[in-house]
C-alpha positions in Angstrom: -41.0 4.0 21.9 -40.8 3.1 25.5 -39.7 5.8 28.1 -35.7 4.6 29.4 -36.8 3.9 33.0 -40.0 1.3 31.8 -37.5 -0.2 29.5 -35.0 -0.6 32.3 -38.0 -2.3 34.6 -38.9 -4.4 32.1 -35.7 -6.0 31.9 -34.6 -6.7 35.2 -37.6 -7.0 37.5 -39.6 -9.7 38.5 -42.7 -11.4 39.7 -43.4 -12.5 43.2 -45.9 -14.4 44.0 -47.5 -14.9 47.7 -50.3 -17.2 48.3 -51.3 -18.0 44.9 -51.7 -14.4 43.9 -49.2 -11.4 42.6 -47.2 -9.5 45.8 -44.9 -7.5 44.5 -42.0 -6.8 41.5 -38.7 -7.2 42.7 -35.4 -5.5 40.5 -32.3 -7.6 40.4 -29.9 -4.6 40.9 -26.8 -6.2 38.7 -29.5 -6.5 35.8 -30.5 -2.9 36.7 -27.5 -1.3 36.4 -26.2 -3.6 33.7 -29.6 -2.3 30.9 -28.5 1.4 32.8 -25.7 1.4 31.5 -26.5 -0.3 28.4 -28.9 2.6 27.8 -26.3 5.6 28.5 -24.4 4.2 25.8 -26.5 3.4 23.3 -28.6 6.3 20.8 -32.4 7.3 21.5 -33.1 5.7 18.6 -31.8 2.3 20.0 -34.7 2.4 22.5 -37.1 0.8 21.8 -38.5 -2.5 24.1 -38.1 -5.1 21.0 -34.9 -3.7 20.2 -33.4 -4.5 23.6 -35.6 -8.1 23.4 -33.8 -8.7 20.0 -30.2 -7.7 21.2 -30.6 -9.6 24.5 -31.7 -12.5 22.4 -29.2 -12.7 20.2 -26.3 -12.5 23.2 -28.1 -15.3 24.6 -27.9 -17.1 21.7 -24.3 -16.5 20.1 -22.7 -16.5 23.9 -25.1 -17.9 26.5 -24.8 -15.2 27.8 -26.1 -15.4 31.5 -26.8 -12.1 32.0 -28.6 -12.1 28.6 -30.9 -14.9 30.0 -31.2 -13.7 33.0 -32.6 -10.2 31.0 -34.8 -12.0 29.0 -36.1 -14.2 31.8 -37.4 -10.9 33.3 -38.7 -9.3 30.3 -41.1 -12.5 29.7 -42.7 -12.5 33.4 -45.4 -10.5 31.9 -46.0 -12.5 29.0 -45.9 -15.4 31.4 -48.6 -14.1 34.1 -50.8 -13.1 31.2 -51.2 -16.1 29.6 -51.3 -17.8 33.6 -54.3 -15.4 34.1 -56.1 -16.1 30.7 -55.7 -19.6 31.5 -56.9 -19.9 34.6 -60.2 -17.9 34.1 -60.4 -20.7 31.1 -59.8 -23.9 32.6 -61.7 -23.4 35.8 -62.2 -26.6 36.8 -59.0 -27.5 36.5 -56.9 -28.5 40.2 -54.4 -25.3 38.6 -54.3 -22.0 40.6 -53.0 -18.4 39.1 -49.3 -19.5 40.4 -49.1 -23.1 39.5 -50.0 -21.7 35.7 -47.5 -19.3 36.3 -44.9 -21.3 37.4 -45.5 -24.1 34.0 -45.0 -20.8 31.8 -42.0 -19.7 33.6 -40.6 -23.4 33.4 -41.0 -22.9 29.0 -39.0 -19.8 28.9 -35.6 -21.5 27.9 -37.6 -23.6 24.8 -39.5 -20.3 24.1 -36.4 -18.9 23.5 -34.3 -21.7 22.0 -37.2 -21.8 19.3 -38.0 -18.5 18.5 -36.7 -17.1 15.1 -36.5 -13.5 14.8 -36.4 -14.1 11.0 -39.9 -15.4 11.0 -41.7 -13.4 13.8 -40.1 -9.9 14.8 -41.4 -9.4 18.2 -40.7 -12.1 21.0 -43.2 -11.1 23.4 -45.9 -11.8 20.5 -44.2 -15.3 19.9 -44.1 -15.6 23.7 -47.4 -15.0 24.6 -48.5 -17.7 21.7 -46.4 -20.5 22.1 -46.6 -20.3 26.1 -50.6 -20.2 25.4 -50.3 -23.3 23.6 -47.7 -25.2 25.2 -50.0 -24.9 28.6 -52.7 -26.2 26.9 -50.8 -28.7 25.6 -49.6 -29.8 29.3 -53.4 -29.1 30.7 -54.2 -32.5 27.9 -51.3 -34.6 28.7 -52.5 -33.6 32.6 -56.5 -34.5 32.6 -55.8 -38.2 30.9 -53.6 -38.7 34.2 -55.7 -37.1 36.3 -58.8 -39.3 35.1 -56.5 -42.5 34.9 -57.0 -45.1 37.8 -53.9 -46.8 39.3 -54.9 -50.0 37.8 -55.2 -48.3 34.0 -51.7 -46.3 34.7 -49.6 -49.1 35.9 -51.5 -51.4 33.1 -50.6 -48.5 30.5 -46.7 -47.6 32.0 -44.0 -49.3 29.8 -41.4 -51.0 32.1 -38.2 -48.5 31.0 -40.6 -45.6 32.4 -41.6 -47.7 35.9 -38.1 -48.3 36.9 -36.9 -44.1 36.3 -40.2 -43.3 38.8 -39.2 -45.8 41.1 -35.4 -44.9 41.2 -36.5 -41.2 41.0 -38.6 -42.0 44.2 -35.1 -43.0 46.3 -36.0 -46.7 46.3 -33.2 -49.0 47.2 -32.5 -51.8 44.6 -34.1 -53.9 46.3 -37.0 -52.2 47.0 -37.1 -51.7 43.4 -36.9 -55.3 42.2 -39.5 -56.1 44.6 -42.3 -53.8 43.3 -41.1 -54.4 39.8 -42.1 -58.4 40.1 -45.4 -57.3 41.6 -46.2 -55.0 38.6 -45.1 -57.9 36.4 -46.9 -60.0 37.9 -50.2 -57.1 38.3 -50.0 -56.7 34.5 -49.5 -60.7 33.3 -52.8 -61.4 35.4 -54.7 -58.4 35.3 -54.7 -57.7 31.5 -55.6 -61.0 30.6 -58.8 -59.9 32.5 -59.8 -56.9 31.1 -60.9 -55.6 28.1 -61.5 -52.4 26.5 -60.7 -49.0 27.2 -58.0 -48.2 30.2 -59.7 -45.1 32.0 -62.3 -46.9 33.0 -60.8 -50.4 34.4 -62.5 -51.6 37.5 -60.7 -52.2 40.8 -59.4 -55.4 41.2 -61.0 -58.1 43.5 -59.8 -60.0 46.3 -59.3 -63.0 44.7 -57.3 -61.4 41.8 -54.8 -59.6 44.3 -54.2 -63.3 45.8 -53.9 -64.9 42.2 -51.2 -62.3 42.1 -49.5 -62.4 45.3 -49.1 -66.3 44.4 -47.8 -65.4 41.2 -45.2 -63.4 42.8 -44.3 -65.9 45.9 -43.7 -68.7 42.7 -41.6 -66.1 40.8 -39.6 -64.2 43.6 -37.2 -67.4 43.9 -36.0 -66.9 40.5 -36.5 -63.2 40.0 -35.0 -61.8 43.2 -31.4 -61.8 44.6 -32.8 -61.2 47.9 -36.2 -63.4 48.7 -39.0 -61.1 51.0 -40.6 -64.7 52.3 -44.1 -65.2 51.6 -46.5 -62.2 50.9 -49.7 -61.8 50.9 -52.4 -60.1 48.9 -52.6 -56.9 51.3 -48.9 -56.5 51.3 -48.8 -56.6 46.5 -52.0 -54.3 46.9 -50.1 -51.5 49.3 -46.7 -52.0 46.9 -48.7 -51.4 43.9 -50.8 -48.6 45.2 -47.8 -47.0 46.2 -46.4 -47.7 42.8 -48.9 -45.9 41.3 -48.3 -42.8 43.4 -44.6 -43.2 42.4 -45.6 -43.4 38.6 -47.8 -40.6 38.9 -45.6 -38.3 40.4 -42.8 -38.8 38.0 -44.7 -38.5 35.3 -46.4 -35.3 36.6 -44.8 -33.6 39.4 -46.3 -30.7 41.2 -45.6 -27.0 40.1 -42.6 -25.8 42.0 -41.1 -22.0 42.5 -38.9 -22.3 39.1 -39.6 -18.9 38.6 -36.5 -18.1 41.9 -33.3 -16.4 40.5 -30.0 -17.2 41.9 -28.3 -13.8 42.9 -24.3 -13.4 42.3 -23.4 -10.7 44.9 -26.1 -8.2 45.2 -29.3 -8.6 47.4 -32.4 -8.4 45.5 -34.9 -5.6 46.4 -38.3 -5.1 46.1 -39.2 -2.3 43.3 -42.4 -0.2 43.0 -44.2 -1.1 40.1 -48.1 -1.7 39.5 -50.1 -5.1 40.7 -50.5 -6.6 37.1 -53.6 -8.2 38.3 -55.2 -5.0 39.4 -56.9 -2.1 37.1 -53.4 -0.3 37.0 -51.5 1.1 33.9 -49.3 -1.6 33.6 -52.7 -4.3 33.5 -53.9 -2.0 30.6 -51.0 -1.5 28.6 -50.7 -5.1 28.9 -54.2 -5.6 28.1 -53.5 -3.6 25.3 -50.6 -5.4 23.8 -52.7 -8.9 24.1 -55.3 -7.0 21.9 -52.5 -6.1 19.4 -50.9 -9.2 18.9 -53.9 -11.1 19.1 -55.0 -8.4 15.9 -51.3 -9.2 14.1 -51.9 -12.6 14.6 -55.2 -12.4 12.7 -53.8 -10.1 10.1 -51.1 -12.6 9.5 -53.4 -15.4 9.6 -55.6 -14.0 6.8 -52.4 -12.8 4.8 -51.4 -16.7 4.5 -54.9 -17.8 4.0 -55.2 -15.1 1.2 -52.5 -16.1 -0.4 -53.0 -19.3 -0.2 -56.8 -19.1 -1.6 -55.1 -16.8 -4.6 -53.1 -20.0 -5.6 -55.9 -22.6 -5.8 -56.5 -23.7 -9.4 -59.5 -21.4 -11.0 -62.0 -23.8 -10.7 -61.5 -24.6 -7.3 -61.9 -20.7 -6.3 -65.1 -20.6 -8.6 -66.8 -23.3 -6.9 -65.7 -21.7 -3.4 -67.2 -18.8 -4.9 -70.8 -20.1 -5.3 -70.5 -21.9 -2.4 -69.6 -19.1 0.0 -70.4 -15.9 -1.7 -73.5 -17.0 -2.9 -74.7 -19.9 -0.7 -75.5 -22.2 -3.4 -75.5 -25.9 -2.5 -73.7 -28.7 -4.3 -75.8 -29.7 -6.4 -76.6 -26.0 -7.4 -73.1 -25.4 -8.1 -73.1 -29.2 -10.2 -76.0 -27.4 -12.1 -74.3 -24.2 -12.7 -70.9 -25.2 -13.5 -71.9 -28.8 -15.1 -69.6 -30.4 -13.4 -70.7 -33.9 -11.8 -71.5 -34.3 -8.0 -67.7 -35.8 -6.8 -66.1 -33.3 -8.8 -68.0 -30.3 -7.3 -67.2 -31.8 -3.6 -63.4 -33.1 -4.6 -63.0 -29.4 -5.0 -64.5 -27.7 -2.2 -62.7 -30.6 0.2 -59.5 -30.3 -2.1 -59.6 -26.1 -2.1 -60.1 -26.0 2.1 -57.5 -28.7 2.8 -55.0 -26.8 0.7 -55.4 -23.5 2.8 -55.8 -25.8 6.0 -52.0 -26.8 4.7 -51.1 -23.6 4.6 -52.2 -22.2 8.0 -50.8 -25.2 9.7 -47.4 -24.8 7.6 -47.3 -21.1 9.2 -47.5 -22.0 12.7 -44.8 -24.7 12.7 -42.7 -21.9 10.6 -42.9 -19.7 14.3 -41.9 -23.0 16.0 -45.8 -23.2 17.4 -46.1 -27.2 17.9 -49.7 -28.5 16.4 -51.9 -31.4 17.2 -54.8 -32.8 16.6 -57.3 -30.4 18.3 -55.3 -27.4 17.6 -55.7 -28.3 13.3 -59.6 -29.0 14.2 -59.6 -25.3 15.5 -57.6 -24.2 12.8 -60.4 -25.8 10.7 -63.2 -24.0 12.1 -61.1 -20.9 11.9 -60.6 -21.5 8.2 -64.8 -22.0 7.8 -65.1 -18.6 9.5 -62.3 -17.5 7.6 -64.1 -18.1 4.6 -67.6 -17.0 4.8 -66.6 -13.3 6.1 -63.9 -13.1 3.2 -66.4 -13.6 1.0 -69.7 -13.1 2.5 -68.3 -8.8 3.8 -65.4 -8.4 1.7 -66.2 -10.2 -1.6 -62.0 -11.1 -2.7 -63.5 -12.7 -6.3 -66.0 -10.1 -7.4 
């Protein structure tokens, strides 16, 4: 149980960042005295940090509660710097500082909690700390295929719904807008028919391609336009693209911004004493310490599900496991063994895995955890691993 006042910190003070890097904790004091008196009221045995996550929670949920978010907001800056610093010492190439990784798990807060289900997972910072983890990596994906993108493969890849929000989202006028609209139409009708193969990759196109286009759009611009631009020429659709491409870009991944500012009602907020979570201070070990434990709960509950999910197989599907991971003996040992034919002995090894592979992705959409493609080829190789030690140290079929 957690002393009153690190309760009380924990849910109404803040991170501020400086420079990329952790400054100081600042308390709002109307959340301060609000969990203060909270507190007073309530017994010692109603102490307890996920208690207080679990009541705020369900305020912000039943009410919308502001103060409720603005409590819970607070209590996941720690959960949200954590999984900022584990990503950034993981993705070290990546254009992402400490803070921009901070701010993009700050900006998931209000789907964290829209999708967490206390029913299914008890403790929010636990949920918190996995779905921000996997939501970032997640954005980091979506983020490198842009980033390695040329302008030519964007504008050739953007559909023409998504070019006209950029441009209006850039403060084009309408008929700025029409105009670079007709010159990407007329970009993609000449350019595609061009190229072939993958997009990432296109090469730049030449002068004589940017003056097949600018005559393209000359022709068309009496039809297409309300308000003609007289003759342009291949410069002039090069720049408007380019710059369409920026627009495009920037829509479709703007920079990190401070999202992680709270308004203040009446009070002014002030800056509150606690440790540098970045430094080797109590508060980086005990949160050190509570990564270790829910990383351990995770695994226990990971092997709970793939336990029971290896108890239900069929028997002959956990014998031929059996030989094959307790015992090491190849397929066509086990075919000699059991007698079985060849495709039977692999239909269940494939059949047995896939089944528990079901069943461990099945448990992470349960806690609302999205899944992909790499994420189940992870899951996969966790399974393998899974596997051998089960049977390999612990022996589950003796």
């Amino acid at each position: 149980m957690r002393p009153r006042q690190e309760i009380t910190d924990m849910f109404s003070t803040f991170v501020q960042l400086e420079r990329g890097r952790f400054s100081k904790w600042l308390t709002d004091p109307k959340l301060y005295r609000n969990i203060q008196n909270h507190l007073e009221r309530s017994s010692s045995a109603l102490k307890s940090e996920n208690f207080w996550a679990l009541y705020w929670h369900k305020h912000w949920q039943t009410q919308s509660h502001n103060l409720a978010r603005m409590h819970l907001l607070a209590y996941l800056q720690e959960p949200c710097y954590w999984v900022a610093s584990k990503t950034v010492t993981k993705f070290t190439l990546s254009q992402y500082q400490l803070a921009d990784y901070f701010q993009m798990a700050i900006a998931e807060v209000e789907t964290i909690l829209k999708d967490f289900n206390p029913e299914k997972c008890c403790s929010l910072k636990t949920y918190a700390i996995m779905a921000i983890s996997s939501r970032l990596k997640d954005i980091l994906r979506q983020r490198k295929e842009a980033d390695f993108c040329t302008n030519w493969a964007l504008l050739r890849k953007v559909s023409k719904k998504l070019l006209l929000e950029a441009l209006e989202q850039a403060g084009l006028s309408q008929s700025a807008i029409a105009q670079y609209r007709l010159a990407w139409t007329c970009f993609k009708e000449l350019y595609v028919q061009k190229q072939s193969g993958g997009t990432s990759k296109l090469p730049e196109p030449n002068r004589q391609l940017w003056e097949a286009i600018a005559n393209l759009y000359n022709r068309e611009q009496q039809s297409q336009l309300t308000q003609s631009t007289g003759q342009c020429n291949a410069q002039t659709i090069e720049q408007w693209l380019t710059q369409t491409a920026l627009y495009v870009r920037a829509y479709l991944f703007p920079p990190v911004k401070s999202l992680n500012a709270f308004k203040q009602d009446d009070d002014t907020t002030v800056t509150f004493d606690l440790p540098d979570p970045s430094s080797d201070s109590l508060m980086a070990d005990m949160i050190a310490q509570e990564d270790v434990q829910n990383r351990q709960n995770q695994i226990s509950q990971m092997s709970a599900v793939l336990l029971k999910a290896l108890q239900t197989l069929d028997v002959q599907t956990q014998e031929a496991l059996k030989l094959y991971y307790q015992h090491g003996l190849t397929q066509q040992q086990i075919m000699q063994q059991l007698l079985w034919s060849q495709p039977t002995v692999s239909r269940r090894l494939v059949k047995g895995r896939e089944s528990m592979l079901a069943a461990l992705v099945k448990w992470s959409q349960d806690l609302n955890i999205s899944v992909n493609s790499n994420q189940i080829k992870d899951m996969s190789l966790a399974l393998e691993e899974w596997l051998r030690n089960q049977y390999g140290e612990y022996n589950i079929n003796p």
